[in-house]
C-alpha positions, 0 to 999 in steps of 0.5 A: 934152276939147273945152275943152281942145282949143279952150283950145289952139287960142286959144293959136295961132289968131286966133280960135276958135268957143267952142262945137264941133260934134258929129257923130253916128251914127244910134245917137246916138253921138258920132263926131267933134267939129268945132272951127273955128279962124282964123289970119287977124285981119282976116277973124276975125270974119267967118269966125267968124260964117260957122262959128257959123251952121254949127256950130249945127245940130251943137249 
């Protein structure tokens, strides 16, 4: 489901994170995927950066 997600997203955005965090419960359950998506091109890869540094304690 979040390949397909992230596949529609680069269809609109600039640029997206390749890989989507996700949130889990103290049962280690999956709550909710975390996707990241840019609309601007020229504070694409600066952004994109940013997010994967965040997104990779999710992974």
């Amino acid at each position: 489901m979040a390949r397909r997600y992230n596949k529609r997203l680069k269809e609109v955005f600039a640029g997206v994170v390749e890989e989507p965090g996700v949130l889990k419960n103290s049962a280690n359950n999956p709550l909710y995927l975390l996707c990241f998506a840019v609309g601007n091109e020229r504070g694409k890869d600066v952004a994109l950066r940013i997010a994967e540094h965040l997104l990779e304690e999710l992974r």
